[in-house]
C-alpha positions as CSV (number, residue, x, y, z in Angstrom):
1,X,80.7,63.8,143.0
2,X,78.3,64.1,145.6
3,X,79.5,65.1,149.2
4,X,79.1,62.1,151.6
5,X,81.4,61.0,154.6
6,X,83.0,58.0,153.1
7,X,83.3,60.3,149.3
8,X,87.3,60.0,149.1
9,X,87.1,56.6,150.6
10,X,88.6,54.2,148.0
11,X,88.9,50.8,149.3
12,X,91.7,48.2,147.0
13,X,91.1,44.5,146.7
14,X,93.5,42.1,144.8
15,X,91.7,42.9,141.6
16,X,89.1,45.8,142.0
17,X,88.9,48.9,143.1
18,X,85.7,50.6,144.9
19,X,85.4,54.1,145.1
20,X,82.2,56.7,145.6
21,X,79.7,56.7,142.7
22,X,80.1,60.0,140.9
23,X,77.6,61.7,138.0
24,X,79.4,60.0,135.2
25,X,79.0,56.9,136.6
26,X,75.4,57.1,136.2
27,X,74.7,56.4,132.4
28,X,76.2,52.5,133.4
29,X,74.0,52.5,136.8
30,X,71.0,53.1,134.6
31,X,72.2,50.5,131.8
32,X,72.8,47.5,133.9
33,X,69.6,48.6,135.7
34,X,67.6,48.2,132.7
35,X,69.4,45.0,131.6
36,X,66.8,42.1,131.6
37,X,69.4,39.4,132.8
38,X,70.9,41.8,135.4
39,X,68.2,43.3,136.6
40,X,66.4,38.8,136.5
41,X,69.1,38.7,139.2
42,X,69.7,41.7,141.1
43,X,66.4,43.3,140.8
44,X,65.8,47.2,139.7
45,X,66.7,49.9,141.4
46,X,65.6,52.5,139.6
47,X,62.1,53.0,138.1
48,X,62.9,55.7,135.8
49,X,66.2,57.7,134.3
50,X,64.6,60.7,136.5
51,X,64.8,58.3,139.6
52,X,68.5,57.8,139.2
53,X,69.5,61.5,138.7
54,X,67.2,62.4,142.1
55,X,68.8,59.0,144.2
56,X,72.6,60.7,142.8
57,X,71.6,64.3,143.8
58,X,69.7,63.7,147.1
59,X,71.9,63.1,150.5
60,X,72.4,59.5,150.7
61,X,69.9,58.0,153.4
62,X,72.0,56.9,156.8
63,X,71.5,53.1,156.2
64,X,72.7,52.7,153.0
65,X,76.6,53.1,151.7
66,X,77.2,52.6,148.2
67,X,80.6,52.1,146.1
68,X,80.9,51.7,142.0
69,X,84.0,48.5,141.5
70,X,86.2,49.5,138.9
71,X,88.9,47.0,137.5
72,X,92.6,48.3,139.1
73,X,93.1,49.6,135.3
74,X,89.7,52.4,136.0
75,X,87.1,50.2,133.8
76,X,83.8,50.5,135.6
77,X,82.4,47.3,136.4
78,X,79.6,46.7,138.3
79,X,78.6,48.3,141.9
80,X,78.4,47.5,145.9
81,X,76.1,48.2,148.3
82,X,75.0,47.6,152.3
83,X,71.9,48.5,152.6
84,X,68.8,48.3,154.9
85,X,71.5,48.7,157.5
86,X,69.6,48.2,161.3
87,X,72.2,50.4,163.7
88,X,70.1,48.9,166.8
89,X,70.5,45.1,165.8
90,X,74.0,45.5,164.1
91,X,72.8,44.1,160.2
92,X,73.0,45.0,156.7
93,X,71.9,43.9,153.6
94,X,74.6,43.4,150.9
95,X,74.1,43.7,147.3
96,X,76.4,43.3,144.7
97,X,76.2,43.7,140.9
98,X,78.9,43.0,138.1
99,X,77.2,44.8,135.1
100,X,79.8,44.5,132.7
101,X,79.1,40.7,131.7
102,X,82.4,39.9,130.4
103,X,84.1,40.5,133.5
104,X,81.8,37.6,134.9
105,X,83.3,34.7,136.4
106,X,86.7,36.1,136.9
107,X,86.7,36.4,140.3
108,X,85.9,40.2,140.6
109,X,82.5,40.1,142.5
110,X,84.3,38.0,145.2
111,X,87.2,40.8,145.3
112,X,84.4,43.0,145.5
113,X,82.8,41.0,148.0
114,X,85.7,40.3,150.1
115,X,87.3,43.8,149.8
116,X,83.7,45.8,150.6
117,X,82.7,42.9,153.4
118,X,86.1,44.1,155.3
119,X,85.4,47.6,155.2
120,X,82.1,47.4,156.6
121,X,82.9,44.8,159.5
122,X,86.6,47.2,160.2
123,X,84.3,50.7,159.9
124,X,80.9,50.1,161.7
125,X,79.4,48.4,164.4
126,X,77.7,46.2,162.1
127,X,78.3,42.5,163.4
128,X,75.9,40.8,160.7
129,X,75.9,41.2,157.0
130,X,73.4,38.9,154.9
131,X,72.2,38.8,151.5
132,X,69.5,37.3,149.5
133,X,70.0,35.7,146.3
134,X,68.0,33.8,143.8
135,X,68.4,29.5,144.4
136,X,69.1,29.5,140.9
137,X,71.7,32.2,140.5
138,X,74.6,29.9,140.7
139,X,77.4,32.1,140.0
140,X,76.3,34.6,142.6
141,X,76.0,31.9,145.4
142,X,79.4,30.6,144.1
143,X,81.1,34.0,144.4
144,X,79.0,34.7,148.2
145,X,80.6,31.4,149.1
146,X,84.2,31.9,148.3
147,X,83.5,35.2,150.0
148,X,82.9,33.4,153.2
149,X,79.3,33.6,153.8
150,X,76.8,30.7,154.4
151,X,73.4,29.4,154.0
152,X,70.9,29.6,156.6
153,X,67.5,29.9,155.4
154,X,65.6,29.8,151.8
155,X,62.4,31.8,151.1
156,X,59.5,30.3,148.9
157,X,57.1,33.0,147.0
158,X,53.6,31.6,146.3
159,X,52.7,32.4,142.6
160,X,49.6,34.5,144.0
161,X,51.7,36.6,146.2
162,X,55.0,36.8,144.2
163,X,56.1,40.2,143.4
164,X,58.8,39.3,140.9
165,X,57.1,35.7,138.8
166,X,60.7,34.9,137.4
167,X,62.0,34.4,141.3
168,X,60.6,31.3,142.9
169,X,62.9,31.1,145.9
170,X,65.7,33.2,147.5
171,X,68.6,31.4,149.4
172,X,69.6,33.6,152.7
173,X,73.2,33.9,153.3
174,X,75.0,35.8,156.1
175,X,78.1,36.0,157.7
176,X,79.1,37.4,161.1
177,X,81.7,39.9,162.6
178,X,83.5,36.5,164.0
179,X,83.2,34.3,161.4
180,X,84.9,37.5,159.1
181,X,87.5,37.6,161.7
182,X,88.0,34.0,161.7
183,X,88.6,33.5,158.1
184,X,90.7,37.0,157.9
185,X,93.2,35.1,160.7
186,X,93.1,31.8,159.2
């Protein structure tokens, strides 16, 4: 496993568990990666098998923290991410991805979401977390919802300019440090 600050960090929801990625995890990365219907909705993020070994072997870049969700039983499940994290306005991207397709719509992405969500608002100084999903990724918007966070903007692509032709609009979703703490006392 690689050597990061948060490496022997392993957060517990209700039903998943998020931990470090480590080397073995990687074959799954790669998989879902190259899965057309995950990668439709969550985009790539590698370009290449050679791409994935160098993002697991370099030092992880200071805006970005990344967990692998596991089922409480160990089964590897999908992955977490904040990401394009702005330490000067307080923001982070979230990204979430439940590889494993027949662990969808059991409620472990919002566990995911809910568990990862409260480690990032309790750990950094971060007092905005959003997230951009496709309008017509239902189950995703369903799951961002329960988790507590809420529309506030959509973005159109023209077809000329559109780097991805499947995705015709995004739906942006955020949630802030008090509206986490709200919900948390509620």
């Amino acid at each position: 496993m690689r050597k990061t600050r948060y490496s022997d960090i392993v957060l517990t929801g209700a039903m998943v568990r998020l931990r470090a990625v480590a080397e073995r995890d990687l074959p799954k990365l790669l998989e879902w990666d190259e899965d057309e219907e995950i990668s439709r909705w969550a985009g790539k993020k590698f370009s290449c098998r050679a791409e994935a070994r160098d993002w697991y072997l370099d030092k992880p870049p200071a805006n970005k923290r990344t967990f692998v969700i596991e089922t409480l039983d160990g089964d590897l499940i999908g992955e977490v991410e904040i990401l394009n994290i702005s330490w000067r306005i307080h923001t982070g991207e979230l990204r979430v991805v439940i590889g494993e397709k027949h662990h969808w719509n059991q409620g472990l992405g919002t566990d995911a979401v809910v568990t990862f969500t409260r480690w990032v608002f309790d750990t950094y100084s971060i007092d905005t977390i959003y997230l951009r999903v496709d309008k017509e990724n239902y189950r995703a918007r369903r799951c961002y919802a329960k988790a507590g966070f809420k529309p506030v903007g959509r973005l159109k692509f023209s077809s000329e300019r559109n780097p991805d032709p499947g995705v015709k609009h995004l739906i942006l979703m955020k949630m802030s440090r008090t509206e986490w703490h709200k919900r948390a006392l509620a």
